[in-house]
C-alpha positions as CSV (number, residue, x, y, z in Angstrom):
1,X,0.0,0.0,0.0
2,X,1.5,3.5,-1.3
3,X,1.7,6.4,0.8
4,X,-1.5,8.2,-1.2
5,X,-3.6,5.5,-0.5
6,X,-2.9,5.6,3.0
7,X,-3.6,8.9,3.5
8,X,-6.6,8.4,1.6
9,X,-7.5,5.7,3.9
10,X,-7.0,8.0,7.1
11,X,-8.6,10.8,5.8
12,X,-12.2,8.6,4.8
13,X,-12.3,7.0,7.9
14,X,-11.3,9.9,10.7
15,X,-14.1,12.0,8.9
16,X,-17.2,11.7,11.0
17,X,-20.7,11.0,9.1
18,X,-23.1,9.1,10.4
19,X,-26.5,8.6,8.5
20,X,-28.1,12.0,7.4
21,X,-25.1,13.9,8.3
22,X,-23.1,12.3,5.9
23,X,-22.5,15.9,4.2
24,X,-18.6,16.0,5.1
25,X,-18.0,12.9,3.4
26,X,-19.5,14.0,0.4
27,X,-18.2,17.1,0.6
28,X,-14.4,15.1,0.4
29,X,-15.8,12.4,-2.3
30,X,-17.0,15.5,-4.3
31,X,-13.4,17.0,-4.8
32,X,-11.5,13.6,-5.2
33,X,-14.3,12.6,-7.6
34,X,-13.9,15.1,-9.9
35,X,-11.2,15.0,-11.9
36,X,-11.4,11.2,-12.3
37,X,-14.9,10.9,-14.5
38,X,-17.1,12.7,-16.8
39,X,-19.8,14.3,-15.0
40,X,-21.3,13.5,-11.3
41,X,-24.6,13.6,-10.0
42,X,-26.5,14.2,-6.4
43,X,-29.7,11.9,-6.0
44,X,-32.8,14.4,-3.6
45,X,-30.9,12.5,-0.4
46,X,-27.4,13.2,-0.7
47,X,-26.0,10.4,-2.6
48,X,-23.3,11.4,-5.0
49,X,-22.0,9.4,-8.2
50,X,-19.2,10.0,-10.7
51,X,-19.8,8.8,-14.5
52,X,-17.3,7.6,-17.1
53,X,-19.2,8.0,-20.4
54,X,-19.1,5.5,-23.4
55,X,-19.8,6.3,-26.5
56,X,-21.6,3.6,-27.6
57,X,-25.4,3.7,-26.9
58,X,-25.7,-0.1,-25.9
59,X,-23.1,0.3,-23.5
60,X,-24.3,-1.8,-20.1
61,X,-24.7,0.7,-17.4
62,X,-22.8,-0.4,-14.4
63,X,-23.2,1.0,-11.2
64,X,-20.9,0.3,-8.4
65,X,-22.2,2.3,-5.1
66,X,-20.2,2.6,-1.3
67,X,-22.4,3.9,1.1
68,X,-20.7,7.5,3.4
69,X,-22.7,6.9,6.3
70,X,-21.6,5.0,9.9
71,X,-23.2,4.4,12.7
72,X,-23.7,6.6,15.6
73,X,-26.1,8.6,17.4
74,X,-29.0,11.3,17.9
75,X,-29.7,13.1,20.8
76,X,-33.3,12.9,21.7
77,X,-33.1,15.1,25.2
78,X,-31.4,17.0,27.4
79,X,-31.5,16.2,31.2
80,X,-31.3,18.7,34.2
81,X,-27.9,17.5,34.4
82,X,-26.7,18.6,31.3
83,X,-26.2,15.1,30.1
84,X,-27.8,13.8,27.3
85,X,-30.5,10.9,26.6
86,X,-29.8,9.5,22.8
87,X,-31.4,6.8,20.2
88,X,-28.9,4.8,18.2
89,X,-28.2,5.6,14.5
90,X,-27.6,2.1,13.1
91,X,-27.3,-1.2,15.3
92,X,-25.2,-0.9,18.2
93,X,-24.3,-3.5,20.3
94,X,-24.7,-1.8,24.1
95,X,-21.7,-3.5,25.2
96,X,-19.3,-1.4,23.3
97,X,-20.5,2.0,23.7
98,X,-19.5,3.1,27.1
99,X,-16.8,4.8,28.2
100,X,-15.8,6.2,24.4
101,X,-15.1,9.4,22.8
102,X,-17.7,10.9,20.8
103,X,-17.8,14.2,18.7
104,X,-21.0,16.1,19.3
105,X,-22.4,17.9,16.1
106,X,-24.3,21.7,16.7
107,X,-25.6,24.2,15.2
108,X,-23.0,26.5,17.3
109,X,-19.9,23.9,16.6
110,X,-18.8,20.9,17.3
111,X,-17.9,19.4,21.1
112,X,-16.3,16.7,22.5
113,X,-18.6,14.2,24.5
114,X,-18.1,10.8,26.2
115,X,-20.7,8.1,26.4
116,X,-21.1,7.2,30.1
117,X,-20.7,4.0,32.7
118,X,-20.8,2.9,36.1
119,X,-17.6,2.9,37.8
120,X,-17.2,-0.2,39.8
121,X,-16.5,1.5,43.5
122,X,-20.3,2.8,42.8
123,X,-21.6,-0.6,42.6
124,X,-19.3,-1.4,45.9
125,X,-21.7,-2.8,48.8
126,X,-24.9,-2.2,46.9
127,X,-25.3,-6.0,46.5
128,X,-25.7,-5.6,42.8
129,X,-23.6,-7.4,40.2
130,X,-22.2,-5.4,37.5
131,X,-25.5,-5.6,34.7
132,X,-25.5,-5.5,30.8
133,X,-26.3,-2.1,29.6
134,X,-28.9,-1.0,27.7
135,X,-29.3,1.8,25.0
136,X,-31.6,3.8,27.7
137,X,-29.0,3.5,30.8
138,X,-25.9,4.9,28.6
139,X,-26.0,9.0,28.7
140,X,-23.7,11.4,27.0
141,X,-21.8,14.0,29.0
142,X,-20.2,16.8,27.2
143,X,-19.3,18.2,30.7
144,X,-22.0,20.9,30.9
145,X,-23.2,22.2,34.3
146,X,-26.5,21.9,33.6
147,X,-29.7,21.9,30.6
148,X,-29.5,25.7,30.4
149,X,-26.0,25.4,29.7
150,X,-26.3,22.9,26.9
151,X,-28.5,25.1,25.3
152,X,-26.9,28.1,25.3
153,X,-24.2,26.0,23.3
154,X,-26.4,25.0,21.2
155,X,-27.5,21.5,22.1
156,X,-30.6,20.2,20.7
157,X,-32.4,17.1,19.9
158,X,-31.7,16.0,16.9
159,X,-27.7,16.7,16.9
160,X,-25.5,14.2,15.7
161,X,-23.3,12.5,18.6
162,X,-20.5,10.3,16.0
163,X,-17.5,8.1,17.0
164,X,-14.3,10.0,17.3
165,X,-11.1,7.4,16.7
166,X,-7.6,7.9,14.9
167,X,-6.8,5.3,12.3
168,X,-3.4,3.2,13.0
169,X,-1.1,0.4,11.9
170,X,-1.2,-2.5,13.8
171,X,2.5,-3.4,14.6
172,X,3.5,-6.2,12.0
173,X,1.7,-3.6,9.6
174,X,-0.4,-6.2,7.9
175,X,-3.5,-5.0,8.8
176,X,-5.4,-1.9,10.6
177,X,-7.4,-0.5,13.3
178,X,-10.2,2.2,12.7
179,X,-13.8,3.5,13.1
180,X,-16.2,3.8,9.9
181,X,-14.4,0.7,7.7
182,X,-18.1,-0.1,7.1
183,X,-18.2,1.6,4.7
184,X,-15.4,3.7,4.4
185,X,-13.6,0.9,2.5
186,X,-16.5,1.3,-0.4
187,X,-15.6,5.1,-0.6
188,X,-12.2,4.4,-0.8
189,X,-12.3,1.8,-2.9
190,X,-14.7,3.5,-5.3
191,X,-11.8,6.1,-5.4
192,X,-8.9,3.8,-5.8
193,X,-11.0,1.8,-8.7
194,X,-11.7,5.6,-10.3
195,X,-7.9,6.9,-10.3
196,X,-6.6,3.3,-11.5
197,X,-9.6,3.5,-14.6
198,X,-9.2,7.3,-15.6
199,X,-7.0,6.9,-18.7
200,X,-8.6,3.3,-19.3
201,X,-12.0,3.7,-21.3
202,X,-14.4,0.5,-20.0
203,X,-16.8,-1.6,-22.1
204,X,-19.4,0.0,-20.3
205,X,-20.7,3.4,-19.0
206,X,-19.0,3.3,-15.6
207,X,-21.2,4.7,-12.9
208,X,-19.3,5.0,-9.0
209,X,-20.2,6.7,-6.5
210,X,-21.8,6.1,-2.5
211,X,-25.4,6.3,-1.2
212,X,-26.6,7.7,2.4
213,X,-28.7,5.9,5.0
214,X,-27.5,2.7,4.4
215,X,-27.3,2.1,7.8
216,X,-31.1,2.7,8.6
217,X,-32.5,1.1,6.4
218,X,-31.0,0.8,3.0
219,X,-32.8,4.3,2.0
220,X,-30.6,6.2,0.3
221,X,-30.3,3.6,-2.6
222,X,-33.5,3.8,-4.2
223,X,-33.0,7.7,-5.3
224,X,-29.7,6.7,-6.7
225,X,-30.5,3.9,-8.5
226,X,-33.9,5.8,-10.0
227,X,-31.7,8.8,-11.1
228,X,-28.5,6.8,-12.3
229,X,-30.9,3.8,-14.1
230,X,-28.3,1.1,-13.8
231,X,-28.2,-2.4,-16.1
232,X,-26.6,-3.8,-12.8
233,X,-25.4,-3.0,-9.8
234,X,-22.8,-3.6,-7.3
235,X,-22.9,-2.9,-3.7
236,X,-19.2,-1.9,-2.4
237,X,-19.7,-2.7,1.4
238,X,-18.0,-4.3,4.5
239,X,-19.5,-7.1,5.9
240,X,-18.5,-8.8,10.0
241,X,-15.9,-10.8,10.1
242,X,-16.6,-14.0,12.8
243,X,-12.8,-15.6,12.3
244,X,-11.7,-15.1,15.7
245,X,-14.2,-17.5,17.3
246,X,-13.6,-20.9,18.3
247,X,-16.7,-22.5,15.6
248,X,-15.9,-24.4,12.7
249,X,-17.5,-23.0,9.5
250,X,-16.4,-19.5,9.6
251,X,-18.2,-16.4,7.7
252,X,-15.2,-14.0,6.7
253,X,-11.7,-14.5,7.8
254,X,-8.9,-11.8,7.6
255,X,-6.2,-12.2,4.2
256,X,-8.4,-14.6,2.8
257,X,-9.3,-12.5,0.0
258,X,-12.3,-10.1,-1.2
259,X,-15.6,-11.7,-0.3
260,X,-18.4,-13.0,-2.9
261,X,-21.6,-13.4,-1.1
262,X,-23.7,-15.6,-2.6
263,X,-26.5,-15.4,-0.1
264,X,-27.9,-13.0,2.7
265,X,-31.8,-12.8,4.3
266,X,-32.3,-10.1,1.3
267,X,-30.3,-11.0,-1.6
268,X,-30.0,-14.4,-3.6
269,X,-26.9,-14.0,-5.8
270,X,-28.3,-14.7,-9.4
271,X,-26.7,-17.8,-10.7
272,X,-25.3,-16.1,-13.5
273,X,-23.8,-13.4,-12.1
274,X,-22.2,-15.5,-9.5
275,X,-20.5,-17.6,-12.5
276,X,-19.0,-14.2,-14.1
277,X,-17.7,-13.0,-10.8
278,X,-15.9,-16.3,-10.0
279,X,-14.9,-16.3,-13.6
280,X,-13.7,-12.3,-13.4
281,X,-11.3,-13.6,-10.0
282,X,-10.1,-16.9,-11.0
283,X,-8.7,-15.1,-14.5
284,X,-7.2,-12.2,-12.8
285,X,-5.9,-14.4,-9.9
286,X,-8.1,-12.3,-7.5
287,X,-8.0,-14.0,-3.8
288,X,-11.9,-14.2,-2.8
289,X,-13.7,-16.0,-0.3
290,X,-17.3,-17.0,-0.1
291,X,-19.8,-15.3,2.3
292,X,-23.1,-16.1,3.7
293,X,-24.5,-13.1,5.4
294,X,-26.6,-11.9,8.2
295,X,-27.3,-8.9,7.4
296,X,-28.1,-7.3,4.0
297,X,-26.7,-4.3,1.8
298,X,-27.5,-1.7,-0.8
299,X,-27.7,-4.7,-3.4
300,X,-31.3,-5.3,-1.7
301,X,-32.8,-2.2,-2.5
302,X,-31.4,-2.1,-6.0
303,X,-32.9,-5.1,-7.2
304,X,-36.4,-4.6,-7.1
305,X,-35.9,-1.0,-8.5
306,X,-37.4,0.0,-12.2
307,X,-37.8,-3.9,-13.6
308,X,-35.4,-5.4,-11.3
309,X,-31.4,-5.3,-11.2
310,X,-29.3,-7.8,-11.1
311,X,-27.6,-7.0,-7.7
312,X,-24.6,-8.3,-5.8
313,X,-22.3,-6.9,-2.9
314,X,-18.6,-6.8,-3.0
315,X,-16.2,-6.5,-0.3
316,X,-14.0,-7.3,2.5
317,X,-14.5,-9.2,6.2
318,X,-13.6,-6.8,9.2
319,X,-13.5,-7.7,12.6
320,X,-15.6,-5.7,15.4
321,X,-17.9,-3.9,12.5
322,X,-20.2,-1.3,14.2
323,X,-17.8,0.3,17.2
324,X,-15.1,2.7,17.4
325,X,-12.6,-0.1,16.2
326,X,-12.6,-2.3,13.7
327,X,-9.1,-4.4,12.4
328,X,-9.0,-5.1,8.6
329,X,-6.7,-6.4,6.4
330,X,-4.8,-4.8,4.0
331,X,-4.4,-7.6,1.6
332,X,-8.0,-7.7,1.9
333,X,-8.3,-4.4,0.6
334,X,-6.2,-4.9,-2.0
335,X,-7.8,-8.1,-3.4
336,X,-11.3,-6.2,-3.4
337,X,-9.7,-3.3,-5.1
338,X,-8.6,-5.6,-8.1
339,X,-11.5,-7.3,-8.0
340,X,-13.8,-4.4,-8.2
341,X,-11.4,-2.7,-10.9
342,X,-11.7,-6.3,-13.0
343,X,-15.3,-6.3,-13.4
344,X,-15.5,-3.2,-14.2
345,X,-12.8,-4.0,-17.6
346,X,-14.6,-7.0,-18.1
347,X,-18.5,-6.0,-18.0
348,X,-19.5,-5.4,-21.4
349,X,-22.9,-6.3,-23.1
350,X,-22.2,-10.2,-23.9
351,X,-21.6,-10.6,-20.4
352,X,-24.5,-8.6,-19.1
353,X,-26.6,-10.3,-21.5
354,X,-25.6,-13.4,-20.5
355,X,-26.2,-12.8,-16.9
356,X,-29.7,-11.9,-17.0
357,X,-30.2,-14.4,-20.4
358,X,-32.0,-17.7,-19.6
C-alpha cells in the first residue's frame, strides 16, 4: 500500500458521518471525484456518483455504489444534568458504547462528548452485580453544568453524537485498526478503482459513487438507482468478520481475500452473475472467499428497482464492524480493489446479457 492510498484511507475514515449527516464525506468524495470521471450527479438524499461515459449507446450501465454513512447517534433530550438521553443511528451492540469518545455535532460547533458507565466503587456494597447495559441506561456527557447550559451552546435534539477514533497500523503492519471501515472501505475503494480507470475507457458506462442511509435502512439507494438507471449493480460494502471465534464454519476470515456473497436474508446472488464474478477472480488471480451473510446491503434495494437489477455486494470481512474499532486487512483491501477494478474492464454487453439471459 502506497503512501497516497494511505492517506486516503486516514482521511475517509477519521471523517465523521453518520446517516443523514453524511455531508462532510460528500463534501471530500465531491473533490476527489472530480477529476477522475465525466460528469457526477446528487440523487434528492445526498447520494453522490461520478460517470465515465461510453460512446456507444448499448453500453451496459454499471453501477458500483459505497455507502458514506456510519453508525452513531442522535440526541433525543437534554437532562437537568446537562447530560444527554440519545437513540442509536444504526445497530449498536450496548456493550461497546460506554466509556468512548464521541464528537458532538451543533448548530454553534462541534464538542467533544463521552458516552457514560458505572464505575465499579459505585456498585461497591450495593449487593448488585455489575449488569448488561442497555441503549436507555448509557448518557452522553459533554461536561456541561447543567440543561441551560447545553442550550446556550447550542445543544438540541436531533444533533448528531459520531464516533471520534484515529486510524493506526497495527505493529507487523499487515493490517489496521479504525472507526467507519463499514463503509469507508466502499468510498475508498470506489476512489482507488476511479484513479486506477481514468485513462482506461471501460466496455461500459461506468457509474461509482456512495449512497446515504445505508445504515437505517437501506434508504438512500433507491433515489440513486432511479436517477442513475443502472443495467446492474454492485454494492461496495463491508461485511463482519466472525474468524476469531472458536466455531468451525467460519463467515469471513482476515487475508483470505475479497468476499463473494452468494447469499444474505435479502439478496440471492443470481446464478449467472455469481458464475462471471468467480470467472472475473479466477482469471485475474483475484483471492476471494465466499460469504453467507446476516445482514443485508444496498444490493437489496437495488434489485427490485425500475424492472429489477441484477444486484450483488462486494467486499471485504472486518472484525468488530459497528464500534469505534474495527481491524481489517490490508491484503483484503487490495484483493477487493482488483477485484472491483476487473469487473468493471470486463462488464461489457455479452456478459450482461448473458447474466440476466435464460
Amino acid at each position: 500500500m502506497n503512501d497516497k492510498t494511505w492517506a486516503r484511507i486516514k482521511k475517509y475514515t477519521e471523517h465523521q458521518g453518520t446517516s443523514g449527516q453524511e455531508h462532510l464525506v460528500r463534501q471530500a468524495l465531491r473533490q476527489d471525484m472530480q477529476p477522475l470521471v465525466d460528469e457526477i450527479h446528487q440523487d434528492g438524499l445526498g447520494g453522490i456518483f461520478g460517470v465515465k461515459n461510453n460512446k456507444q449507446i448499448d453500453a451496459p450501465r454499471v453501477m458500483f455504489a459505497a455507502h458514506m454513512d456510519e453508525v452513531g447517534f442522535i440526541v433525543t433530550d437534554i437532562l437537568p444534568t446537562g447530560t444527554f438521553k440519545v437513540a442509536t443511528i444504526g445497530g449498536w451492540n450496548p456493550v461497546v458504547i460506554s466509556s468512548q469518545r464521541f464528537t458532538l455535532f451543533t448548530s454553534k460547533g462541534t464538542y467533544p462528548v463521552v458516552s457514560s458507565s458505572v464505575s465499579p466503587h459505585l456498585l461497591r456494597g450495593t449487593g448488585h452485580a455489575p449488569q448488561l447495559p442497555t441503549i436507555d441506561d448509557i448518557l452522553f456527557d459533554g461536561g456541561f453544568v447543567d440543561h441551560d447550559e447545553a442550550l446556550a451552546y447550542g445543544v438540541r435534539p436531533g444533533d448528531f453524537i459520531v464516533p471520534e477514533v484515529k486510524t493506526i497500523l497495527t505493529a507487523n503492519k499487515k493490517r489496521v485498526i479504525s472507526k467507519a471501515w463499514d463503509n469507508r472501505f466502499g468510498v475508498v475503494t470506489i476512489l482507488e478503482a476511479l484513479e486506477a480507470l481514468v485513462n482506461e475507457p471501460t466496455p461500459n458506462t461506468l457509474i461509482m459513487g456512495a449512497n446515504v442511509q445505508e445504515e437505517v435502512g437501506l434508504r438512500g439507494a433507491h433515489g440513486a438507482v432511479n436517477l442513475l438507471r443502472p443495467d446492474i449493480f454492485f454494492a461496495v460494502d463491508s461485511s463482519a468478520a466472525d474468524d476469531n471465534v472458536e466455531s468451525q464454519g467460519h463467515q469471513g476470515v482476515l487475508d483470505q481475500g475479497t468476499l463473494l456473497r452468494v447469499f444474505d436474508p435479502t439478496v440471492v446472488t443470481p446464478l449467472r452473475l455469481r458464475e462471471f464474478l468467480l470467472s472475473v477472480a479466477e482469471d485475474n488471480h483475484i483471492p476471494y472467499q465466499y460469504f453467507v451473510s446476516k445482514g443485508g446491503t444496498d444490493a437489496a434495494a437495488a434489485q427490485t428497482a425500475r424492472n429489477g437489477i441484477p444486484s450483488v455486494a462486494l467486499g471485504v470481512a472486518s472484525r468488530y464492524i459497528h464500534t469505534h474499532q474495527t481491524v481489517w486487512s490490508i491484503a483484503d483491501f487490495e484483493a477487493a480493489k482488483a477485484f472491483v477494478i476487473a469487473i468493471a474492464k470486463s462488464l461489457d454487453n455479452t456478459n450482461l446479457q448473458t447474466i440476466i439471459g435464460d
